[in-house]
C-alpha positions in Angstrom: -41.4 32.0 11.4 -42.3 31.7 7.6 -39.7 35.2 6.9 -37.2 33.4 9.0 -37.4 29.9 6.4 -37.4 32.4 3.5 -33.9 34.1 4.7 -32.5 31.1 5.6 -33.3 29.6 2.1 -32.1 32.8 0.5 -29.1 32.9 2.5 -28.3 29.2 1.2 -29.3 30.2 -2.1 -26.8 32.5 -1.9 -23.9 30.6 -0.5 -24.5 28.1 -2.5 -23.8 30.7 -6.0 -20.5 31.8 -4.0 -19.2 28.5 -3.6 -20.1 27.0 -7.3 -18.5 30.4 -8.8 -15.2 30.0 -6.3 -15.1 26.0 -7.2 -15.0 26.6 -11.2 -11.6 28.5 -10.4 -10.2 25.8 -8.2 -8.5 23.4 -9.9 -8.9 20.1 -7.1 -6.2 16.9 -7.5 -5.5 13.7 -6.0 -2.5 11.7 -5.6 -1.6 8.6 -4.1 2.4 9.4 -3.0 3.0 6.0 -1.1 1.8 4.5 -4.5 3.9 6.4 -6.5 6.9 6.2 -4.7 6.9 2.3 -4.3 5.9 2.3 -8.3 9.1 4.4 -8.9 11.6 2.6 -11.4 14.3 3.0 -8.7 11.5 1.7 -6.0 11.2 -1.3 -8.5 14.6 -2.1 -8.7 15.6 -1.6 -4.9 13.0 -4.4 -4.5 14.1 -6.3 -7.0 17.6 -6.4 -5.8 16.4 -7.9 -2.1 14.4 -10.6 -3.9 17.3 -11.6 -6.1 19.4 -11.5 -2.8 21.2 -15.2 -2.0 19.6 -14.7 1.7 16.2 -13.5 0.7 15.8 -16.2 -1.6 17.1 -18.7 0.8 14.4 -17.4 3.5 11.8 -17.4 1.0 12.8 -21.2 -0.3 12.6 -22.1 3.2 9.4 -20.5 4.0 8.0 -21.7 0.7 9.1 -25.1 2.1 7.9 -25.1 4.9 4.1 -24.4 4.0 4.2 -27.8 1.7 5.2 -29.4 4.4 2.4 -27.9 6.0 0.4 -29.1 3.4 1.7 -32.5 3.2 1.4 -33.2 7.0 -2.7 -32.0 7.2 -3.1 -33.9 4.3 -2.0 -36.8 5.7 -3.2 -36.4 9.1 -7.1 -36.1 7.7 -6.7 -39.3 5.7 -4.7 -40.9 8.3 -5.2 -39.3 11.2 -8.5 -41.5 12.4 -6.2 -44.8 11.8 -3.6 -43.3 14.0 -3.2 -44.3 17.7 -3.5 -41.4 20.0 0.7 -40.9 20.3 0.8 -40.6 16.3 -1.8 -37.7 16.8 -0.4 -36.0 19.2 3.0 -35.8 17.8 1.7 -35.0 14.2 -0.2 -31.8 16.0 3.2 -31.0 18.0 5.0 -31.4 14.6 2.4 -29.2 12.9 3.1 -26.2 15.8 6.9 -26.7 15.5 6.2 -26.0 11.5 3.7 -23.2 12.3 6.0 -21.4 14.5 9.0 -21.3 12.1 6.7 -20.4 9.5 5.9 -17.3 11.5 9.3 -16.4 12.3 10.5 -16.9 8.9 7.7 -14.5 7.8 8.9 -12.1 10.6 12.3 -12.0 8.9 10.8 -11.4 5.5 8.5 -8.6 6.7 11.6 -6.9 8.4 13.8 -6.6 5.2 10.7 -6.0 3.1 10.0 -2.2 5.4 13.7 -2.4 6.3 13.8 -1.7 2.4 10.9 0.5 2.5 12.4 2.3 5.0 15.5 2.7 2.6 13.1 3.8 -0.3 11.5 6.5 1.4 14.3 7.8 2.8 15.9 8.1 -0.5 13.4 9.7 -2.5 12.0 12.3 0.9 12.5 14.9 -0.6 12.6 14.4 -4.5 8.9 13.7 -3.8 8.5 17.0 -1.7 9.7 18.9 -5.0 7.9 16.7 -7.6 4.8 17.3 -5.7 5.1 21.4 -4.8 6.8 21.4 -8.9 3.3 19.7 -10.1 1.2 22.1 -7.9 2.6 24.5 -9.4 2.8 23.6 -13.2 -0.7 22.0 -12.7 -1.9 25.0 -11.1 -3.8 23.3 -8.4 -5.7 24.7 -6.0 -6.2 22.0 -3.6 -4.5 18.5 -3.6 -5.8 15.5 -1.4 -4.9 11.9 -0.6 -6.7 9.6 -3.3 -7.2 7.9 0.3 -8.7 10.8 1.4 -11.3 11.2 -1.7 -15.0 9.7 -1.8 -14.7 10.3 -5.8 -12.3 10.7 -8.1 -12.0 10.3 -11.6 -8.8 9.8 -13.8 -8.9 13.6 -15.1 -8.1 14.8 -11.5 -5.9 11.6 -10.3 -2.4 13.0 -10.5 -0.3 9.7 -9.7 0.7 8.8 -12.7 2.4 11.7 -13.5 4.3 11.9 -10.1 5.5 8.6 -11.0 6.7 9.9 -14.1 8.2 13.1 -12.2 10.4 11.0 -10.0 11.5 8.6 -12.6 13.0 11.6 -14.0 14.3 12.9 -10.7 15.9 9.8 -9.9 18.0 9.1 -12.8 
């Protein structure tokens, strides 16, 4: 029993050498490519553009609207609403679901352009991020590249975002 502990600890001993040497020639990265693509000076100014857009802005004002008058009608229904006869209440709480609901359909609109546009974005820059990312590998010489998702640790020297961002800015003009 003891022999057997002192192989197995030499065995690890062992393995444990092999794997320090083989990780000082590995050169390990991580990148963060949904980051980088949506960070992208085209990215930018694709959602820019929707924001400026007359009927973006006029969903947003409405939606914006909307939640004041949210705002206005709780306010007044918790300094008024133990005045109120029980007809006032329950058409201020039937108001206040009408408002809810075209608050959330308002937001459903917004949501849909906002990854309509993703959509848009990615499928633009597909595959000038396939090449920035196998041209980095390769200029970088990196062994082993992982989501910055994906990583417990990670600190700036081995966090290659930035410069993908930079890659594709280039790409892209």
């Amino acid at each position: 029993m003891r022999i057997a502990n002192i192989l197995i600890l030499t065995l690890a001993t062992l393995i444990s050498v092999n794997v320090t040497a083989e990780q000082s020639i590995m050169k390990i990265g991580i990148v963060a490519p949904d980051a980088a693509l949506f960070n992208t000076e085209y990215a930018l100014a694709e959602f820019k553009k929707i924001e400026t857009s007359k009927e973006f802005s006029a969903m947003k004002s409405k939606f914006d609207g909307l939640l004041e008058e949210v705002k206005k009608l709780n306010t007044e229904i918790e300094n008024k609403g133990m005045t109120w006869s029980a007809q006032q209440n329950q058409d201020a709480q039937k108001n206040m679901g009408f408002l809810r609901a075209d608050i959330e359909l308002i937001q459903k609109k917004l949501q849909s352009e906002q990854k309509a546009l993703q959509t848009r974005v990615v499928k633009a820059m597909e595959d000038k991020i396939k090449e920035a990312l196998q041209e980095m590998i390769k200029e970088e010489e990196i062994t082993l590249l992982l989501r910055k998702e994906t990583a417990i640790f990670g600190g700036a020297n081995v966090d290659y975002t930035s410069k993908l961002i930079d890659r594709l800015n280039k790409k892209m003009k």
